[in-house]
C-alpha positions as CSV (number, residue, x, y, z in Angstrom):
1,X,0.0,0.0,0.0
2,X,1.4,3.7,-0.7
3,X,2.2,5.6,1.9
4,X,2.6,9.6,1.8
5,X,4.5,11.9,3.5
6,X,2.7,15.1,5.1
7,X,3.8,17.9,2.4
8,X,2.3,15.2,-0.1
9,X,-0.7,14.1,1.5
10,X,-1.6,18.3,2.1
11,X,-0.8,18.7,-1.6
12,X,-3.5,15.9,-2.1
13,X,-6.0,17.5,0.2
14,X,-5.3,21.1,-0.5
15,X,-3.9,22.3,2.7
16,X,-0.9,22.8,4.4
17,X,1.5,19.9,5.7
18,X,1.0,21.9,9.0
19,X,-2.7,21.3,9.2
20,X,-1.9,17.6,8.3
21,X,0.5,17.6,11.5
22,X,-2.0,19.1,13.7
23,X,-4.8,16.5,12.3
24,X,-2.2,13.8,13.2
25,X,-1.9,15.2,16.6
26,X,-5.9,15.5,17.5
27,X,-5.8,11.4,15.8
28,X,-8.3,12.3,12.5
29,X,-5.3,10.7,11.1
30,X,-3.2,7.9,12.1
31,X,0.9,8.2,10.6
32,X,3.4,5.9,10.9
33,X,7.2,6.0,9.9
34,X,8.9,5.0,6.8
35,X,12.0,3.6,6.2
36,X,13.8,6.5,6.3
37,X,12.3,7.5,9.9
38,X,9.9,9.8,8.7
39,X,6.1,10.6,8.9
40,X,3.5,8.7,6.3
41,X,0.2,8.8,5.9
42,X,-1.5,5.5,4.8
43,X,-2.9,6.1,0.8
44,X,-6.2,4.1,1.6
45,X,-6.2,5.6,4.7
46,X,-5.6,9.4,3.0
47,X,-8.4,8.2,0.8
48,X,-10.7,7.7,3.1
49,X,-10.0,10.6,5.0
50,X,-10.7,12.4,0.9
51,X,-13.8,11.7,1.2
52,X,-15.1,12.7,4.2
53,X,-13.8,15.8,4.1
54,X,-15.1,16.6,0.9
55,X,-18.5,15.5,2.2
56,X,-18.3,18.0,4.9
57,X,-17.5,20.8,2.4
58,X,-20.9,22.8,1.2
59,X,-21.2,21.8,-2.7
60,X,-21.9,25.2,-4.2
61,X,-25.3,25.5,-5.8
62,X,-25.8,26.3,-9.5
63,X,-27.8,29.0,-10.8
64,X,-30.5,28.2,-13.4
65,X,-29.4,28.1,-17.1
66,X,-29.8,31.6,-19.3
67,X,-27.7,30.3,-21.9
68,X,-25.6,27.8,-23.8
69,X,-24.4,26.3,-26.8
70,X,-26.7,23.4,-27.3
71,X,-29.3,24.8,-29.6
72,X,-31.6,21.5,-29.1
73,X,-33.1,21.2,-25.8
74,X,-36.4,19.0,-25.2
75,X,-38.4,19.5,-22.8
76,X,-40.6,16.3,-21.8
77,X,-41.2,13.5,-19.3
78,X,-38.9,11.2,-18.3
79,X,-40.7,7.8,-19.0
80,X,-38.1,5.2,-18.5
81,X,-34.5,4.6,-16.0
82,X,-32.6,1.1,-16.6
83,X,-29.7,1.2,-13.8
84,X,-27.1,-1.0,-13.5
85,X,-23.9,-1.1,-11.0
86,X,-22.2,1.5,-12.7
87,X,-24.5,3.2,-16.1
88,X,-28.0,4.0,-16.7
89,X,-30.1,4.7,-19.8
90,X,-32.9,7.7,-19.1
91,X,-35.5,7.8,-21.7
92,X,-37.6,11.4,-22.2
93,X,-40.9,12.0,-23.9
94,X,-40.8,15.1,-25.5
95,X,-43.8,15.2,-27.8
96,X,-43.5,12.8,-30.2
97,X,-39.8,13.0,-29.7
98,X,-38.3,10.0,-27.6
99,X,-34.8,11.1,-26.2
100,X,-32.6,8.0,-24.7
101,X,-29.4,9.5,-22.6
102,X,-26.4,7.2,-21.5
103,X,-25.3,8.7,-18.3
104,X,-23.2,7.3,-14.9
105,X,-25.6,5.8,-12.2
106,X,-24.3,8.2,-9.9
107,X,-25.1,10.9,-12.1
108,X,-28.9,9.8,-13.1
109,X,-29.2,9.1,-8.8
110,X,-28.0,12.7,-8.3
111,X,-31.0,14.4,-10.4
112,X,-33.3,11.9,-8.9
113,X,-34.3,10.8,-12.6
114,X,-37.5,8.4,-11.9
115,X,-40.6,8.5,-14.8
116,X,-42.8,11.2,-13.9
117,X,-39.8,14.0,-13.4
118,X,-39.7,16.6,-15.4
119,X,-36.4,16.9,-17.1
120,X,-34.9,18.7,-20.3
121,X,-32.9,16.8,-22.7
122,X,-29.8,19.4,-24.1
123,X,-28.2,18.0,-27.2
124,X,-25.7,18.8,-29.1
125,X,-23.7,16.6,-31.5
126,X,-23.2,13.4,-30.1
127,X,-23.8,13.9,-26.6
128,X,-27.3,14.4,-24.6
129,X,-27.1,16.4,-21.1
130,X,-30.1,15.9,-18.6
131,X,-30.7,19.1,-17.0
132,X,-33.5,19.9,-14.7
133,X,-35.6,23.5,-15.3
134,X,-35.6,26.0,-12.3
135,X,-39.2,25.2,-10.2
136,X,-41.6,27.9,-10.9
C-alpha cells in the first residue's frame, strides 16, 4: 500500500503539511514511519480521510441556465431509467420525440431521474445532457 509523506498528503488535500500535522496530533489521522524514519500517511487511509472531508465541504449550488451552446433542448417527461452497478439509460418524452441519454448511475441518482420527473434533454452533437428546469 502507498504511503505519503505530510507535504504530499496536504498537496492531495489542499492544505498545508501543518494542518496535516495538527490532524495527526488530534488522531483524524493515524501516521506511521517509513523507512527512512519519517512521517507517512496510509494512501487508503488518505483516501478515506478524501472523502469525508469533501463531504463536509458545502457543494456550491448552480444558478439556473440563461444560456448555452446546445441549440436542441427538449423539454418532456422522463418515462423510463434502466440502472445497472455502474450506467444508466434515461429515456424522455418530449412530444412525439423519444430522447434516450447514456449517463453514470451516480449521475442519473443525483437528479433523482424516476418516470414522472420533469427533465430537459440538451443535445448537441453526439452527446445528450439531462438538465432539470428551475421550479416555478
Amino acid at each position: 500500500m502507498p504511503h505519503f509523506r505530510f507535504k504530499e498528503a496536504a498537496e492531495l488535500l489542499g492544505v498545508s503539511d501543518d494542518t496535516v500535522r495538527r490532524w495527526v496530533d488530534q488522531g483524524r489521522l493515524r501516521a506511521s514511519l517509513d523507512a527512512s524514519g519519517r512521517q507517512t500517511v496510509d494512501g487508503a487511509e488518505l483516501a478515506a480521510y478524501a472523502r469525508a472531508l469533501a463531504a463536509e465541504m458545502p457543494r456550491p449550488q448552480p444558478r439556473p441556465v440563461v444560456s448555452e451552446s446546445a441549440r436542441n433542448r427538449f423539454v418532456g417527461l422522463v418515462t423510463r431509467v434502466v440502472k445497472d452497478t455502474v450506467m444508466a439509460q434515461v429515456e424522455i418524452q418530449s412530444g412525439p420525440h423519444r430522447v434516450v441519454s447514456l449517463m453514470s448511475r451516480e449521475a442519473a441518482d443525483d437528479l433523482g431521474l424516476e418516470p414522472g420527473v420533469l427533465a430537459v434533454a440538451s443535445i448537441k452533437s453526439t452527446n445528450v445532457v439531462i438538465e432539470l428546469p428551475e421550479a416555478p
